[in-house]
C-alpha positions as CSV (number, residue, x, y, z in Angstrom):
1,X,84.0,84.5,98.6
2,X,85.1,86.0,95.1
3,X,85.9,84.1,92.0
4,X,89.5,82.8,92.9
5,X,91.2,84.2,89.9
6,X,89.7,87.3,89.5
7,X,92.3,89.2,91.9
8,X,95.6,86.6,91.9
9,X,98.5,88.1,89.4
10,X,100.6,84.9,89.3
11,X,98.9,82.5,86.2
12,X,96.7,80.5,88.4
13,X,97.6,76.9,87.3
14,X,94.0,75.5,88.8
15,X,91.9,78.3,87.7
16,X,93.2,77.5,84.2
17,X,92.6,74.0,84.4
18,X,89.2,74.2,85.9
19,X,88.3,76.8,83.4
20,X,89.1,74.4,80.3
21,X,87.2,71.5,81.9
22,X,84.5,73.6,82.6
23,X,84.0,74.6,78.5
24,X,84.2,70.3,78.1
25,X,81.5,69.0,80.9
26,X,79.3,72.5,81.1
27,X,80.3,72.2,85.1
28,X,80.5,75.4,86.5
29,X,84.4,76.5,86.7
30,X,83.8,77.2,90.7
31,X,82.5,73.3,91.2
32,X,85.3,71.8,89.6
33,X,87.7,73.7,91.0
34,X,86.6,72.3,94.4
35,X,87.2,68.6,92.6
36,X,90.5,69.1,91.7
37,X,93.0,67.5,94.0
38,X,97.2,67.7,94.4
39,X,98.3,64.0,94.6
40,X,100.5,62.8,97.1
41,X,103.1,61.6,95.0
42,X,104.4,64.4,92.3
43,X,105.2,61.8,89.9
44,X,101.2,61.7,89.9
45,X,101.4,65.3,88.7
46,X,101.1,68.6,90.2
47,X,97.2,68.5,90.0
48,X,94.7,65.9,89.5
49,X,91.3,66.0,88.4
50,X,89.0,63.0,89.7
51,X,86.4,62.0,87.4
52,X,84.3,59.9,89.6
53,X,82.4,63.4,90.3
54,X,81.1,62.9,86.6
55,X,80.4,59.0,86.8
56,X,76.2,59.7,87.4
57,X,75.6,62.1,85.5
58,X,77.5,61.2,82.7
59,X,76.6,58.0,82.9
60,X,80.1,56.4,82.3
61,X,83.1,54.7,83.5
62,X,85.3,57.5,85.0
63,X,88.5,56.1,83.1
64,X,86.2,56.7,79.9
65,X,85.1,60.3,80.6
66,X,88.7,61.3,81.7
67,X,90.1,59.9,78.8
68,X,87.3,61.6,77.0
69,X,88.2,64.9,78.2
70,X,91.9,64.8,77.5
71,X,91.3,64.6,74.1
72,X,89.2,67.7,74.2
73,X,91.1,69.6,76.4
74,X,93.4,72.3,74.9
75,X,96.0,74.5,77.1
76,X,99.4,76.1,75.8
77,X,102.8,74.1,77.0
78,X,103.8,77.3,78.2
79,X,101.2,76.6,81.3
80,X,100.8,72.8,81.3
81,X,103.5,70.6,79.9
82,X,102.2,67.2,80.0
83,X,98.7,65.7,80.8
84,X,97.8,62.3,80.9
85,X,95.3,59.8,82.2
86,X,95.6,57.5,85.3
87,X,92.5,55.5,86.2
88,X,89.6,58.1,86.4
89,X,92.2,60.4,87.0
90,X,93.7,63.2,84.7
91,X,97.1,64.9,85.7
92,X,98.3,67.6,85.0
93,X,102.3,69.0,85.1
94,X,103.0,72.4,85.3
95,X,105.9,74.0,82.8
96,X,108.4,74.6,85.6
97,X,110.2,76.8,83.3
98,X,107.0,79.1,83.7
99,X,106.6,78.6,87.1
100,X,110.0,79.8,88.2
101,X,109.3,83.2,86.4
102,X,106.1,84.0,87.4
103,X,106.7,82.9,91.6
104,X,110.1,84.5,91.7
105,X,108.9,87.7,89.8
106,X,105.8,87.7,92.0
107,X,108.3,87.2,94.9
108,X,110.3,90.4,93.8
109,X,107.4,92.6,93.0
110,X,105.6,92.0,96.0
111,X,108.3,91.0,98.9
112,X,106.8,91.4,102.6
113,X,103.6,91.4,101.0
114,X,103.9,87.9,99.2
115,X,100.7,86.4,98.6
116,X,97.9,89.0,99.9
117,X,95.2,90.1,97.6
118,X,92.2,92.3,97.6
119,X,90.1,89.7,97.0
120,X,88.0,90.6,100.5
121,X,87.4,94.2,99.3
122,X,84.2,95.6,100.4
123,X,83.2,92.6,102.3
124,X,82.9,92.9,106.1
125,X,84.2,89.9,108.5
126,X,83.9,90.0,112.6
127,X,86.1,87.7,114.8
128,X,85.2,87.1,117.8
129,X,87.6,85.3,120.3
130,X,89.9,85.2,123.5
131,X,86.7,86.8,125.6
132,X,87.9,85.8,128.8
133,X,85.8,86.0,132.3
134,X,86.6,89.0,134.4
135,X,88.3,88.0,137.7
136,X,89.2,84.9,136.6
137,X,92.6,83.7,135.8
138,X,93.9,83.8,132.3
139,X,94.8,80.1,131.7
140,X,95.9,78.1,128.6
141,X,92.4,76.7,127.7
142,X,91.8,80.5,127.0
143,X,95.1,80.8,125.1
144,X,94.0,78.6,122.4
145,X,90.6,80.8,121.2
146,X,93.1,83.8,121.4
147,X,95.4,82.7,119.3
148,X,93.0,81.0,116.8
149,X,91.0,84.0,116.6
150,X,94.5,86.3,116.1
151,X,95.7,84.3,113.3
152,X,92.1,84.2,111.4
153,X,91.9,87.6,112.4
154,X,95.2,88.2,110.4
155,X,94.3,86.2,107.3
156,X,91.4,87.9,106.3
157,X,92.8,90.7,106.7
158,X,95.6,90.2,104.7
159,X,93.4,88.7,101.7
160,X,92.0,92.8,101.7
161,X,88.8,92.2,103.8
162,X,87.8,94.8,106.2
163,X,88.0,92.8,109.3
164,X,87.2,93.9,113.4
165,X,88.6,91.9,115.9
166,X,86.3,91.5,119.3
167,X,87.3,90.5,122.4
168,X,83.8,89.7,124.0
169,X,84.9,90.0,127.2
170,X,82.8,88.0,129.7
171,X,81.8,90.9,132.5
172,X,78.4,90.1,133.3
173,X,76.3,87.1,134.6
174,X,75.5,85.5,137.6
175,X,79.4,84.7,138.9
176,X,79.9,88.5,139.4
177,X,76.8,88.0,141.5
178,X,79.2,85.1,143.3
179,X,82.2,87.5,143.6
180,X,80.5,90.1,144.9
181,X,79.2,88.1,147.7
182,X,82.4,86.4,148.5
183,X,83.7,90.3,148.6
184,X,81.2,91.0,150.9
185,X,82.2,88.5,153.5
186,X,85.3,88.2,152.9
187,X,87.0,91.1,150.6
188,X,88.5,92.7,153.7
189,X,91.4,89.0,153.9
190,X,92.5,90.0,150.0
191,X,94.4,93.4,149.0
192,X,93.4,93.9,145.3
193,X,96.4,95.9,144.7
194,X,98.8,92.2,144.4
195,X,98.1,89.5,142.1
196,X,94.3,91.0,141.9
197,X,93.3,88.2,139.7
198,X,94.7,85.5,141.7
199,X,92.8,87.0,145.0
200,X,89.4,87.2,143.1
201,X,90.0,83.5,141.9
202,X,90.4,82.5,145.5
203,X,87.2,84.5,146.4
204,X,85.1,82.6,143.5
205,X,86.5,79.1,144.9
206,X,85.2,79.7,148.3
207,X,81.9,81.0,147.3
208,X,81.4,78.2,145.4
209,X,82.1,75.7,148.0
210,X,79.6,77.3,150.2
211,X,77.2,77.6,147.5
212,X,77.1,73.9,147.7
213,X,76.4,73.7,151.1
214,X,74.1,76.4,151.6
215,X,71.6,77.0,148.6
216,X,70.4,80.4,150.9
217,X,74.6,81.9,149.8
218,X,73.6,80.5,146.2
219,X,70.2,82.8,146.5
220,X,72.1,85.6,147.9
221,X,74.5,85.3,144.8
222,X,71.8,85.4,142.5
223,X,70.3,88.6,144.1
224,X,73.7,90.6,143.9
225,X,73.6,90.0,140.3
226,X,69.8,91.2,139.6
227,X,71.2,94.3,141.9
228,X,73.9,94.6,139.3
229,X,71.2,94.7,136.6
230,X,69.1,97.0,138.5
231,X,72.4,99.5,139.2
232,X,72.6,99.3,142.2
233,X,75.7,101.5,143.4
234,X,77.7,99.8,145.8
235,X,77.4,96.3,143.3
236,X,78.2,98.7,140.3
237,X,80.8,99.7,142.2
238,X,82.6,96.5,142.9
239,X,82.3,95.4,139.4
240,X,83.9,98.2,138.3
241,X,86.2,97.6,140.2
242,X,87.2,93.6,139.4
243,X,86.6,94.8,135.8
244,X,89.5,97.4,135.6
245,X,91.6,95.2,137.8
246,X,91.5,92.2,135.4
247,X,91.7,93.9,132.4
248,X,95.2,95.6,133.4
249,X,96.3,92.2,134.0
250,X,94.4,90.5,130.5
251,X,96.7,93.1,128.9
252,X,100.1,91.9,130.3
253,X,98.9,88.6,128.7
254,X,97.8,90.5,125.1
255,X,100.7,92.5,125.5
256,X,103.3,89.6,125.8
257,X,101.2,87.7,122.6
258,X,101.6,90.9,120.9
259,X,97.3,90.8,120.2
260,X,95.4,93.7,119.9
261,X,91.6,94.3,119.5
262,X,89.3,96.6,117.4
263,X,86.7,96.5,119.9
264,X,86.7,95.2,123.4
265,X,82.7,95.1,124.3
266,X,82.0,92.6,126.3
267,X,78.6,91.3,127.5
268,X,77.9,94.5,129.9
269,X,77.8,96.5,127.0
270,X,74.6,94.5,125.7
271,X,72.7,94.3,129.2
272,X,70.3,97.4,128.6
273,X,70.3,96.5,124.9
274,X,68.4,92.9,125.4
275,X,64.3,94.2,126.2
276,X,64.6,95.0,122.4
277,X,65.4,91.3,121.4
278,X,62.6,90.1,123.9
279,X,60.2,92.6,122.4
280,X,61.0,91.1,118.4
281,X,60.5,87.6,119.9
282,X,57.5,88.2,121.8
283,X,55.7,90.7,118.3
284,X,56.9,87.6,116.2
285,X,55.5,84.9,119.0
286,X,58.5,82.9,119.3
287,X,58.5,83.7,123.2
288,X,57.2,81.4,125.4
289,X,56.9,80.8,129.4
290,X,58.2,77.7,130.9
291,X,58.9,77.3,135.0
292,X,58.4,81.5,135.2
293,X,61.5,81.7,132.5
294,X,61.2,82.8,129.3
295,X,62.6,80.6,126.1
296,X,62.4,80.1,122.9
297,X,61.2,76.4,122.1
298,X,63.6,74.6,119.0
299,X,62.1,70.8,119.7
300,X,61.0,71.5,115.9
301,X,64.9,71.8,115.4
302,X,65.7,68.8,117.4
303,X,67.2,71.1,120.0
304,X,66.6,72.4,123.7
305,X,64.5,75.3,124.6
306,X,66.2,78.7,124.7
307,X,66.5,80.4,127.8
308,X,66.6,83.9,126.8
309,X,64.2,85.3,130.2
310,X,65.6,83.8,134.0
311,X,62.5,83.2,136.4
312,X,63.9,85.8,138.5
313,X,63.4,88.8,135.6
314,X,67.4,88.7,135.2
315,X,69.1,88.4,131.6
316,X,71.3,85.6,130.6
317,X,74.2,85.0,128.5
318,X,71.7,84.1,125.3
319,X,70.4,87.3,125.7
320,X,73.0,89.4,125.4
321,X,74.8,87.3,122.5
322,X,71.5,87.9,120.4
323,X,71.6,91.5,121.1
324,X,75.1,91.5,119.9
325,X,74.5,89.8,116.3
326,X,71.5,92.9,116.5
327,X,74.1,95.6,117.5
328,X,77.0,94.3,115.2
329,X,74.5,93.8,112.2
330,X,73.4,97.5,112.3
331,X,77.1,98.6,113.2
332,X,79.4,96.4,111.0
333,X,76.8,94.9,107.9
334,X,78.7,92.0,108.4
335,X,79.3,89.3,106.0
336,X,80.5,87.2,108.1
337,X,80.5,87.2,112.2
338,X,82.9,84.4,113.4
339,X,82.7,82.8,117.1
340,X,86.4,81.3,118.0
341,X,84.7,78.8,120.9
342,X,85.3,75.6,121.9
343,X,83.7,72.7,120.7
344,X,82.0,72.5,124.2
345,X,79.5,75.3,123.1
346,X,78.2,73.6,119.9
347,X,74.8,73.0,121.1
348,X,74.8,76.6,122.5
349,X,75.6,78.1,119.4
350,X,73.5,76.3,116.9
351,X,70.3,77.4,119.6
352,X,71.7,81.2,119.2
353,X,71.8,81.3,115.5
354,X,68.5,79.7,115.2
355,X,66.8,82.1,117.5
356,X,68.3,84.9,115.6
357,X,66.2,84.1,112.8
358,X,63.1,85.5,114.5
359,X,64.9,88.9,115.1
360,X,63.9,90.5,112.1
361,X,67.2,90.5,110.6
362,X,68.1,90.5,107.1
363,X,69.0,86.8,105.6
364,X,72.4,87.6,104.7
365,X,73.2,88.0,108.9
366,X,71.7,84.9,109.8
367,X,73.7,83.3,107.2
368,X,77.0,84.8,108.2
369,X,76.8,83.4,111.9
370,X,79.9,81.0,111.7
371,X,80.5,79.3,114.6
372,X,84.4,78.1,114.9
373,X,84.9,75.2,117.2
374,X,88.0,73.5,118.9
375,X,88.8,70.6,121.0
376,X,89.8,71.7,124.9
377,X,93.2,72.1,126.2
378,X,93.5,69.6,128.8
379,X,96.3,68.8,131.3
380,X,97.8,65.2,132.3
381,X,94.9,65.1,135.3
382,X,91.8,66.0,133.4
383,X,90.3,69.1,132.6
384,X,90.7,72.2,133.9
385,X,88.3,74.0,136.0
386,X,88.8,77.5,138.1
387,X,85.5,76.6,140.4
388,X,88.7,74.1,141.2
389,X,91.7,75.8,141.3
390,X,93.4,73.1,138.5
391,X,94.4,75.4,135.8
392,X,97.8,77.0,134.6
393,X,97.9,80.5,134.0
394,X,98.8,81.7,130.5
395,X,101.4,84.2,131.6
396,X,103.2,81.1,133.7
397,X,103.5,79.3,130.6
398,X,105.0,81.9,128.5
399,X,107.6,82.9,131.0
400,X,108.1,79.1,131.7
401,X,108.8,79.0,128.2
402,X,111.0,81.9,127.7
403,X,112.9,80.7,130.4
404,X,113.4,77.0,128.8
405,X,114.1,78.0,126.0
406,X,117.2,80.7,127.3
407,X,118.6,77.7,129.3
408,X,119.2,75.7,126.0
409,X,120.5,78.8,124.6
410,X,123.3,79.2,127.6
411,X,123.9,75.8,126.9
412,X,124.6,75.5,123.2
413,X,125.4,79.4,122.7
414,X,126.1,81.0,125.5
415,X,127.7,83.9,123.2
416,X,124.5,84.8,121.0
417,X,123.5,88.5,121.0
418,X,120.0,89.6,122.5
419,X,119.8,86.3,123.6
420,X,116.9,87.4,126.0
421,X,114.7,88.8,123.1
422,X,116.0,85.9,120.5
423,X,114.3,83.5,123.4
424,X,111.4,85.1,124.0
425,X,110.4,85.3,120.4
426,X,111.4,81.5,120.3
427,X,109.6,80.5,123.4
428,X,106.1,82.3,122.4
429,X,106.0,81.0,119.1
430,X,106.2,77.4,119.9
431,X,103.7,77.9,122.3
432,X,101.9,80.0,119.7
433,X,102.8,77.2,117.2
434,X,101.8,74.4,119.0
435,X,97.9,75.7,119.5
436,X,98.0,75.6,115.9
437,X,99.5,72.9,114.0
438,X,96.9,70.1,115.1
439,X,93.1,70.2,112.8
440,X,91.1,72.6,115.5
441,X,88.5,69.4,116.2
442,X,91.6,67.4,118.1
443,X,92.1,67.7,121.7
444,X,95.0,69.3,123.4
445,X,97.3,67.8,126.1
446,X,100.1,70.1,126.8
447,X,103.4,68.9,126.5
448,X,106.9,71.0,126.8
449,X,108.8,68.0,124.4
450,X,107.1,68.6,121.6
451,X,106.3,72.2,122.5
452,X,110.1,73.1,122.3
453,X,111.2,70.4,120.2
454,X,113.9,72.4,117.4
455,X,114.1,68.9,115.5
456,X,109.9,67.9,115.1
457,X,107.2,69.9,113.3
458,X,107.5,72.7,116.0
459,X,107.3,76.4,115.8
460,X,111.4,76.4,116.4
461,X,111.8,74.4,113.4
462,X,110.5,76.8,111.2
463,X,111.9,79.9,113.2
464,X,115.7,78.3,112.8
465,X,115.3,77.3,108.8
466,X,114.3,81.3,108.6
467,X,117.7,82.0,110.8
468,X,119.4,79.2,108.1
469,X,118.2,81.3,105.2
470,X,119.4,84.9,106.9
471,X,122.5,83.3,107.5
472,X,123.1,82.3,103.9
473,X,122.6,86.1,102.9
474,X,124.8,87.5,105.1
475,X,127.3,85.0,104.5
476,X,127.0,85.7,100.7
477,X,126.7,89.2,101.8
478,X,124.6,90.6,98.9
479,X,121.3,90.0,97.1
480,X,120.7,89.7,93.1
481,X,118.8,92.5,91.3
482,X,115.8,89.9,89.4
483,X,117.4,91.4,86.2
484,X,120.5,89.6,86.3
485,X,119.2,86.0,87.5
486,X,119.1,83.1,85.5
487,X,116.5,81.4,86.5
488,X,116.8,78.1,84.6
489,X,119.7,77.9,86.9
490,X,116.7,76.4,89.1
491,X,115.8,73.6,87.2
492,X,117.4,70.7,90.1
493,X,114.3,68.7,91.7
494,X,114.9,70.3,95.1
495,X,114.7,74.1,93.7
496,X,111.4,73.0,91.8
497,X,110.2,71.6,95.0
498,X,110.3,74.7,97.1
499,X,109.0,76.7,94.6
500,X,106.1,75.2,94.1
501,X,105.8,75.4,97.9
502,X,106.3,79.1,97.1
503,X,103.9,79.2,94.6
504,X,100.6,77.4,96.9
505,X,101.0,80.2,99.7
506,X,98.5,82.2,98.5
507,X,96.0,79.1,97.8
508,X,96.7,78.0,101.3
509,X,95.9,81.1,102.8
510,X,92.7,80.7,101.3
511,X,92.2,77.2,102.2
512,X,92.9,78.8,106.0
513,X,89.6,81.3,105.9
514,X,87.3,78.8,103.9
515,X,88.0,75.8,106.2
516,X,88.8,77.9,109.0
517,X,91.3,76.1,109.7
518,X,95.0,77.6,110.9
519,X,96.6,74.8,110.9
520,X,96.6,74.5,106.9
521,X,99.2,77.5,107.1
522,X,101.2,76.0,110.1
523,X,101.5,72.4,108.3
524,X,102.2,74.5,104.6
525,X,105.4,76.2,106.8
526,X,106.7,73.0,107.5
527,X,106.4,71.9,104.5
528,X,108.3,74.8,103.0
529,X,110.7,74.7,105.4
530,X,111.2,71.0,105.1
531,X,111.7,71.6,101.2
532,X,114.2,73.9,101.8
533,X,116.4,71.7,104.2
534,X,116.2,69.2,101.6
535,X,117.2,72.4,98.4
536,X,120.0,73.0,101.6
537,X,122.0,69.5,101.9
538,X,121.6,68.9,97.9
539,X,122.7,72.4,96.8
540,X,125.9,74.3,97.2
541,X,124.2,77.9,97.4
542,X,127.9,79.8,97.1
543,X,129.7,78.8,94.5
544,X,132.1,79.3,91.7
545,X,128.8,79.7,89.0
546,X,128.1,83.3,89.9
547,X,124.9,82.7,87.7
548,X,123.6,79.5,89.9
549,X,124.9,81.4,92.9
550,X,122.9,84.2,92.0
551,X,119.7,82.3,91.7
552,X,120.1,79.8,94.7
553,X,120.5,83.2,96.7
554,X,117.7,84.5,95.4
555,X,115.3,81.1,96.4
556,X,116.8,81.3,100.1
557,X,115.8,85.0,100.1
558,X,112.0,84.1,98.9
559,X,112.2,81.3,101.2
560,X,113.3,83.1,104.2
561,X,110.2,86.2,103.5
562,X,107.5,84.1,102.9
563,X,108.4,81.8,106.3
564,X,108.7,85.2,108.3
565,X,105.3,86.6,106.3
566,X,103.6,83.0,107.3
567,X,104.6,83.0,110.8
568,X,103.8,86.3,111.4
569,X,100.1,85.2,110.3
570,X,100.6,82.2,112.8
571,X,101.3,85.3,115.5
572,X,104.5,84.4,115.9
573,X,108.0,86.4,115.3
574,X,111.2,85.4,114.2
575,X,114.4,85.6,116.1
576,X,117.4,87.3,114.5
577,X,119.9,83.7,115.4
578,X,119.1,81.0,117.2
């Protein structure tokens, strides 16, 4: 990542202040940026530096050294109006005067485009997520990588890296072997042509229940899928076939999410690409036979082996993910290649990235492997598995929600134009929403009161505050040029509130891609919105003072962009009324 200040117009409040405390302790400006804090309580100050980082190695009380470094530190009013010492604490105020200028100027000059930079330019980022399994059902366990992946996807990319979104689909391994053989026996009961996905998933659940019974259907299984390998026609065939057929229907789902991909190779792709990463490992004598498999032994790593060879000659999944970090080295130079998988592959992935340190591949790749973990969507009964039938399909949900979400609108405005599309956008983005607000380590249960709750920290909270603010303009029905507006007509404690909300979008956006993290930016939106209510109830925005009218308008315009610009980072739209 680039300096921080090096590409952000606005004055950057913490780059200052980390700057001048840099020229005092002889800390790198970088490192104490990452000490200092916003407190809690604003009466603490807008940011806070701790100096218990200093303690050691300065050998001092941190009350001492903070006090210490107030004396030395010197920074115009016009960008810090007050400092002072708390404890090992220094805080720091920000001129509000100042800040009102430079966010609702930045506002202006930028608009739609609030709070993107070219900070990423000439550095190259993969994501990698959704990757369902062909002929299996789309359910909401898969929904969450998706949208995780989307919104980082649409981050970076909007902080000026060049990023390519990959939807690594999962067409290959031994359950087509499974399918194929459940096809064979009993493909002639299903027509492919109706609900194809749901008539392979039935196919896959019987198969497996006689694999348990019958390890000799397990064998045979395993055998269609070394055919598959080996090209033979008639299982080429077939797998074409599934392939095509779920991918139409994956795209209803993409379609409906309104998620696209740069690139949609999926593990097939890498099959006659994996003797190369076998060849590497064996020249660099990392390959080693175990039970007639092939693996990679990590006990030095505190790991388990890596299989990267079955007995039978056949690939496996390992395989083909280490040909892919080869491929999308040579292809992308990456700087970054980012797995959106659940938390359930950890192990999996730390074994991948160590292996790909014997392929010969420049440090910086190795390096960029980031893998980005979640906790599982679960339902009330446990988890979901397809092998069992106990999952909910993704495109259920959404048109369950859609639907919900029109029946409360026939109730309380039964009169509201394009009240079809105005509930679709709602209903996807709290579904959207709620995959997103919680840390990505917490678990999911799925749960339609909060998921549709207008009132909580929901996705339709923020979506009506942004209807609230579109309201206001049209009700004023025009908008200020920035020549004529007063802005120390913004001086009450609610207008300073939002716009320091405002003025941290930018920062939390970056706080999204370094942590990973998407729900910084869903949590920063209800904040905003939140602060907004609050600037709302206080604050008669038309009024008889055309110059405080003319400035309140102006906040509920910048409000009502950077929520729309936000949520449409989240992957979600916003609905013209609600």
């Amino acid at each position: 990542m680039q300096d921080k200040g090096e590409n952000y117009r606005m004055i950057n409040f913490k780059h200052i202040i980390a700057d001048e405390i840099s020229k005092i302790t002889n800390i790198e400006q970088k490192e104490i940026e990452g000490y200092i804090e916003v407190p809690n309580n604003a009466e603490n100050g807008d940011y806070a530096f701790p100096c218990f980082k200093l303690a050691k190695s300065m050998k001092k009380a941190p009350q001492i050294i903070a006090s210490e470094i107030k004396e030395k530190l010197v920074i115009d009013e016009i960008i810090i109006s007050k400092i002072d010492v708390a404890g090992g604490y220094i805080n720091f105020y920000i001129n509000n005067d100042t800040l009102v200028k430079e966010v609702c100027k930045e506002i202006d000059d930028k608009k739609e485009k609030y709070g993107s930079s070219d900070e990423g330019k000439n550095q190259n980022i993969i994501v990698e997520y959704s990757a369902p399994n062909i002929a299996k059902e789309f359910h909401i366990g898969h929904l969450r990588t998706t949208v995780i992946g989307a919104c980082l996807y649409n981050i970076f990319k909007y902080l000026g890296y060049n990023t390519t979104g990959i939807n690594h689909l999962g067409d290959y391994g031994t359950q087509f072997g499974k399918i194929i053989e459940g096809y064979k026996r009993w493909g002639n009961e299903y027509n492919l042509d109706e609900n194809p996905i749901e008539k392979l998933t039935e196919i896959y659940i019987r198969i497996n229940e006689l694999c348990k019974e019958d390890e000799s259907v397990l064998e045979a299984c395993r055998d269609n899928f070394k055919k598959l390998e080996d090209k033979d026609p008639y299982c080429v065939e077939l797998w074409t076939k599934f392939k095509n057929l779920s991918l139409k229907e994956f795209n209803k789902t993409y379609d409906i999410l309104g998620i696209k991909f740069d690139s949609t190779k999926g593990e097939a792709f890498y099959a006659d690409k994996t003797q190369e990463v076998i060849d590497i490992l064996k020249k660099n004598g990392k390959l080693e036979e175990s039970q007639g498999a092939m693996i990679v032994d990590l006990s030095d790593k505190d790991m388990p082996p890596c299989i990267v060879c079955k007995s039978n000659g056949s690939s496996i999944y390992a395989t083909r993910d280490l040909a892919a970090i080869l491929y999308r080295a040579r292809t992308y130079d990456f700087d970054k290649c980012i797995y959106v998988v659940s938390d359930e592959q950890k192990l999996y992935f730390k074994q991948i990235f160590e292996v790909a340190k014997y392929l010969d591949l420049d440090k910086k790749y190795t390096d960029g492997l980031v893998h980005v973990s979640y906790g599982m969507t679960r339902l009330a009964t446990g988890k979901m598995s397809t092998r069992e039938g106990n999952v909910i399909k993704v495109n259920d949900l959404l048109n369950e929600a859609i639907s919900r979400v029109l029946d409360i609108i026939n109730e309380k405005n039964p009169d509201m134009e394009n009240k079809e599309e105005n509930a679709k956008k709602i209903g996807i983005g709290a579904v959207i929403f709620n995959n997103l607000c919680n840390t990505l380590a917490k678990e999911q249960i799925f749960d339609w009161n909060n998921v549709l709750n207008f009132n909580g920290e929901t996705g339709p909270y923020i979506q009506y505050i942004y209807v609230r603010t579109k309201s206001v303009l049209e009700k004023a029905g025009y908008e200020p040029e920035i020549e004529e507006i007063d802005f120390t007509k913004l001086e009450d404690k609610e207008s300073i509130n939002v716009l320091k909300t405002i003025y941290k979008f930018n920062e939390t956006l970056r706080a999204v891609i370094e942590k990973y993290e998407p729900s910084i930016l869903a949590r920063y939106l209800i904040e905003l919105a939140q602060n907004y209510s609050n600037f709302y109830n206080e604050n008669k925005i038309i009024c008889d003072d055309k110059k405080v009218q003319d400035a309140r308008i102006f906040l509920t315009k910048a409000v009502g962009e950077v929520l729309k610009t936000g949520a449409k980072l989240l992957g979600m739209e916003m609905p013209d009324k609600m």
